[in-house]
C-alpha positions as a Markdown table, in Angstrom:
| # | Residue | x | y | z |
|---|---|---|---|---|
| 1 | Unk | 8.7 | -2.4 | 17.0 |
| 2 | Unk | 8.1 | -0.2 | 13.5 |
| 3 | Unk | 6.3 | -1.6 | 10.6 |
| 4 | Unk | 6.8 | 0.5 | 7.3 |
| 5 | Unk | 3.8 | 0.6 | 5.2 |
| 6 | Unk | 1.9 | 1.5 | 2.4 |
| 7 | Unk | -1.2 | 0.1 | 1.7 |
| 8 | Unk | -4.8 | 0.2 | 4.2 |
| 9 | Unk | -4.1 | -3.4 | 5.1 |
| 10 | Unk | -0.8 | -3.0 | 6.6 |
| 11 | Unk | -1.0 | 0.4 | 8.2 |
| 12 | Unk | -3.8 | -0.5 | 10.1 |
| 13 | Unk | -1.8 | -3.6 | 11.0 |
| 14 | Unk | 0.8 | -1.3 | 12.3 |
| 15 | Unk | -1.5 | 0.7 | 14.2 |
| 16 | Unk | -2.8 | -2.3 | 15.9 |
| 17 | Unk | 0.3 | -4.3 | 16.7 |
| 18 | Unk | 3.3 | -2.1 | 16.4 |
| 19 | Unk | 4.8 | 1.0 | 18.5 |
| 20 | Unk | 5.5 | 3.0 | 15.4 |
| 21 | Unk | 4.8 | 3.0 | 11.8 |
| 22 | Unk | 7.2 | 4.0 | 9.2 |
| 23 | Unk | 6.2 | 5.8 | 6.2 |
| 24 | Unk | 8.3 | 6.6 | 2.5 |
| 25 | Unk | 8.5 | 9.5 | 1.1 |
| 26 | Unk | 5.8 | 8.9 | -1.7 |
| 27 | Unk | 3.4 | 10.4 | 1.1 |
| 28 | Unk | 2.0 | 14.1 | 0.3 |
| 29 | Unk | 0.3 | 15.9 | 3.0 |
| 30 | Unk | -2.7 | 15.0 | 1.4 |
| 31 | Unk | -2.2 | 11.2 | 1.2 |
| 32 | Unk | -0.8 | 11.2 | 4.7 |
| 33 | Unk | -3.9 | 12.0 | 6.5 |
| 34 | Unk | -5.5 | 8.8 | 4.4 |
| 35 | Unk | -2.4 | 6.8 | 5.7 |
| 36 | Unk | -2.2 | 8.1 | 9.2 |
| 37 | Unk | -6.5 | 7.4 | 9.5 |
| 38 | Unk | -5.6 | 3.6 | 8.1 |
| 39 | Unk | -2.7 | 3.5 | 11.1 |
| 40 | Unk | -6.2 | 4.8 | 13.4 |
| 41 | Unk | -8.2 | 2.1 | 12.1 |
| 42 | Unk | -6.2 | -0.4 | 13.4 |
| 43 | Unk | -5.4 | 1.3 | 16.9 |
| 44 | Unk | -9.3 | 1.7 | 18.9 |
| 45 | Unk | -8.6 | -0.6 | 21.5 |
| 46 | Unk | -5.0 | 0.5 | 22.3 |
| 47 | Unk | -6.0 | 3.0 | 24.2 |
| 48 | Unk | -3.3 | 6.1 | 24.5 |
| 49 | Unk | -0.4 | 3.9 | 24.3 |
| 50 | Unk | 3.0 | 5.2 | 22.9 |
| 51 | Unk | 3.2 | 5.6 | 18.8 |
| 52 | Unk | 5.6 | 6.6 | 17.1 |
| 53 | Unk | 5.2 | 8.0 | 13.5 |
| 54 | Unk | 8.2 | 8.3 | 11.1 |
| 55 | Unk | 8.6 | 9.6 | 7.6 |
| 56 | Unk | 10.6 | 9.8 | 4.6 |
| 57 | Unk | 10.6 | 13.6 | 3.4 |
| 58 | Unk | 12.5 | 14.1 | -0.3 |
| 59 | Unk | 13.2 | 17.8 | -0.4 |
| 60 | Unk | 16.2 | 19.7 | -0.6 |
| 61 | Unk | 17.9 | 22.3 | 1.6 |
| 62 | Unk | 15.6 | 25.2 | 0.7 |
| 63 | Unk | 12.5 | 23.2 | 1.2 |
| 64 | Unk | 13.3 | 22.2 | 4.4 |
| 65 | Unk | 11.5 | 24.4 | 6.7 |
| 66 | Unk | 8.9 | 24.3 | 4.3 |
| 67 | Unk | 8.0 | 21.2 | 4.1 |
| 68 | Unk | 8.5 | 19.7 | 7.6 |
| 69 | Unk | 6.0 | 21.7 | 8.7 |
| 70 | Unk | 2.7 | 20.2 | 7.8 |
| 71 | Unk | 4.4 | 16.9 | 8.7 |
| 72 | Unk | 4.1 | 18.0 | 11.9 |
| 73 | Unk | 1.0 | 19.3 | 12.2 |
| 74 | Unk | -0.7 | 15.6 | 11.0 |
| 75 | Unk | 1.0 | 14.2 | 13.9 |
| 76 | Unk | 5.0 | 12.9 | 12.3 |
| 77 | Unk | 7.2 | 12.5 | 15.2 |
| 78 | Unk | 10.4 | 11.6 | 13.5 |
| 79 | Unk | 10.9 | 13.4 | 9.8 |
| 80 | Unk | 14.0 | 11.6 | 8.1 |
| 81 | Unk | 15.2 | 13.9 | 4.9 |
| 82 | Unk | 16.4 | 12.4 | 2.1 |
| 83 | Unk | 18.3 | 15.1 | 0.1 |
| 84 | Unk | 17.5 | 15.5 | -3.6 |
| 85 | Unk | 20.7 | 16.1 | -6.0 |
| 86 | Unk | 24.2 | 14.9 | -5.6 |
| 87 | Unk | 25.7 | 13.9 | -2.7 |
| 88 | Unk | 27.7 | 17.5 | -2.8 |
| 89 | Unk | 24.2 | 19.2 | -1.2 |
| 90 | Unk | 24.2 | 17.2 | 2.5 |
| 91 | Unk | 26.0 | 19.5 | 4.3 |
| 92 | Unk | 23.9 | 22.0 | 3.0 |
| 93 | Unk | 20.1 | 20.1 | 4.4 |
| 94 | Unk | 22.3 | 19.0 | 7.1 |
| 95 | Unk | 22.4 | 22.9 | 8.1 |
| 96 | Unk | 19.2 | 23.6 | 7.0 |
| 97 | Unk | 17.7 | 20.5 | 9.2 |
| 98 | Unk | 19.1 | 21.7 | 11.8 |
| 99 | Unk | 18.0 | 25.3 | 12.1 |
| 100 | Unk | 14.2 | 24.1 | 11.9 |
| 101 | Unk | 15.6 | 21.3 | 14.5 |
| 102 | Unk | 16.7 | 24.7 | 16.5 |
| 103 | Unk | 13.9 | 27.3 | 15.7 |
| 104 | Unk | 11.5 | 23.9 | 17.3 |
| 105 | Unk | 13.4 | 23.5 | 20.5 |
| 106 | Unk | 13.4 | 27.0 | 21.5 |
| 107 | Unk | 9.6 | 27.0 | 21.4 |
């Protein structure tokens, strides 16, 4: 089970009672480490059990590789993009997604 959240309350309610914890693309590197120590709060006595992090990322096709990045680093297991413009630029951050998909598997 995922809980999306936003606020300190709720993220540490999804680190304590959920697998996974779902977060919208408002977060910036900066205010996911906040979020992602709120999830923390609420997970000291479940151990090293399975968590799954997931996040929104706005950006479009040229930002991709970019941005995913520090995502990463924090500890997001599952980026979702959300393309910015018209529907006409998918194709082109569904290409982009998947040549950092590609450059992170051969690693």
């Amino acid at each position: 089970m995922l809980i999306g959240g936003t606020g300190p309350k709720t993220l540490a309610l999804a680190g304590e009672i959920a697998d996974g914890v779902i977060l919208d693309s408002q977060f910036t590197v900066a205010t996911l480490r906040d979020a992602v120590g709120h999830v923390a709060s609420g997970r000291p006595d479940r151990g090293e059990t399975s968590f799954s992090t997931v996040l929104f990322l706005e950006c479009s096709a040229d930002q991709v590789a970019a941005a995913a990045g520090p995502y990463l680093d924090l500890g997001v297991d599952t980026l979702v993009f959300q393309p910015v413009g018209p529907s006409t630029v998918v194709p082109e951050l569904i290409t982009a997604v998947g040549d950092v998909a590609q450059r992170l598997l051969s690693r």
